[in-house]
Each structure stands twice: as C-alpha cells, then as structure tokens.
C-alpha positions in Angstrom: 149.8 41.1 -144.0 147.1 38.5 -143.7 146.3 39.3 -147.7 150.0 38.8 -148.6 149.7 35.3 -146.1 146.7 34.4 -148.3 147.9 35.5 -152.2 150.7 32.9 -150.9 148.9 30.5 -149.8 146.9 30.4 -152.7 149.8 30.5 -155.2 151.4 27.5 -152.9 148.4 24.9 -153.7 147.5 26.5 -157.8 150.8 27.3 -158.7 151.7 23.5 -159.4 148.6 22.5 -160.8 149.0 25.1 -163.1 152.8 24.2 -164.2 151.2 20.9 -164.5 148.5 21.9 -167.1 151.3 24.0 -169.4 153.4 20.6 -169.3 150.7 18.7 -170.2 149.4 20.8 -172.7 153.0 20.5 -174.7 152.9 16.7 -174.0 149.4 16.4 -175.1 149.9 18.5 -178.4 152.3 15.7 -178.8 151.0 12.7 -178.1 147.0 13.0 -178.0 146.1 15.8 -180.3 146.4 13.9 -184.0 143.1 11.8 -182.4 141.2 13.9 -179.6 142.1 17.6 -181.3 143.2 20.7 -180.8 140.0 21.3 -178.4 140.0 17.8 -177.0 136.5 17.5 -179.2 137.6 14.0 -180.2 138.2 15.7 -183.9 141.5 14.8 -184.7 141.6 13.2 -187.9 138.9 12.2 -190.1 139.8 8.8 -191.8 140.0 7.0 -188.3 138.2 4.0 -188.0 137.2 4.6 -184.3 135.9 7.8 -182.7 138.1 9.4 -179.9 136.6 10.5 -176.9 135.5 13.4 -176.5 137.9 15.1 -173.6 135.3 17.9 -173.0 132.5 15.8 -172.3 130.8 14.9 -169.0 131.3 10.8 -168.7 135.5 11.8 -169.0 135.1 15.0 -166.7 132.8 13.2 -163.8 136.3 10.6 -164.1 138.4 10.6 -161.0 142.4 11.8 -161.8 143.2 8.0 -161.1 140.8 6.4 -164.0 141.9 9.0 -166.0 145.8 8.5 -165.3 145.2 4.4 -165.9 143.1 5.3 -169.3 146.2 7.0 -170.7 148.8 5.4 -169.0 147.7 1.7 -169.3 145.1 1.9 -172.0 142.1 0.8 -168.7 138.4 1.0 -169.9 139.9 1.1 -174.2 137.8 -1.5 -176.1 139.3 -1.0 -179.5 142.2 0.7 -178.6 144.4 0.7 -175.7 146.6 3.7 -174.8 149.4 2.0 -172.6 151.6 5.4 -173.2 153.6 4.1 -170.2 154.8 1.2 -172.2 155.6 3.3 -175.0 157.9 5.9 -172.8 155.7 8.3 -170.9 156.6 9.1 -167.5 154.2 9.5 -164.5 154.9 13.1 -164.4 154.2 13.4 -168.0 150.9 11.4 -167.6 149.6 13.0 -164.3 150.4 16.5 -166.0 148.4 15.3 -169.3 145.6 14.7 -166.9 145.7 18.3 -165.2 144.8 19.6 -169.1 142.3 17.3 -169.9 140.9 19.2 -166.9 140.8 22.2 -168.7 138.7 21.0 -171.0 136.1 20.9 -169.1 136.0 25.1 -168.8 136.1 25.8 -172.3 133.3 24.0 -173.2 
C-alpha cells in the first residue's frame, strides 16, 4: 500500500512536468528549432549572421525557469536579437512548457 501511495505521489509532481516537456517539444520544433537545432546545439541554419545559443550548454542550464521564461517570452538578456514570442502570439503555457524542454537538454549532452 505505501508503494502504491508513493508510485502516486511520484506520478502527481512528474507527471505534469513531463506533459509539459512533450508540449514544449512540439512548440519548440516550431518555433526555435530553424535557429537552436534539432539538439538545441545552437546549429540551426548556417547562413545566419548571429550564433544561437547553445540550449545544452552550462551558462543557459545554471538559468533559473524565470530568466529563461523572460529570454523567450520577452526577448530579456538578447543583444542582437530579441525573442519577444509573447508579442508575436505565444501563450504562457506554451512558453513555460518550451522551458521544461530546454531542460532536457541538459541530459543529453
């Protein structure tokens, strides 16, 4: 009883974070992948004139969910080029959830 308490418990506080990561991976796909890449490397395509961050590395990992959220969502910290995706239609929920992948970068590094 106390295992099945537990499992449930533990699918309580993962099981949204991990909804969150699949609907940020389909929002990132669409939205950040033609700069930072399929692997959040910061290889997206080649003839830009600036270089993407790279998602995996430690300076955006150490970042807490809030910098992160205003980076994407109001383009905070961008010297050449400003994010703002809230202006441009993304919701909260879309940009919170975009953060939970960027997570995920950090593991398969």
């Amino acid at each position: 009883m106390r295992v099945l308490i537990l499992l449930a418990g533990l699918c309580l506080m993962f099981g949204p974070r991990a909804r969150a990561e699949n609907e940020g991976e389909s929002t990132y796909k669409a939205q950040c992948l033609k700069c930072h890449g399929e692997h959040g490397d910061g290889q997206g395509h080649a003839q830009m004139k600036i270089k993407p961050a790279d998602l995996r590395s430690e300076a955006v990992q150490k970042k807490s969910d809030e910098e992160l959220y205003s980076s994407i969502a109001l383009g905070v910290g961008h010297k050449e080029y400003a994010h703002a995706f809230a202006e441009r239609g993304l919701s909260r929920k879309q940009i919170t959830e975009v953060v939970a992948f960027i997570r995920t970068f950090a593991q398969k590094r």
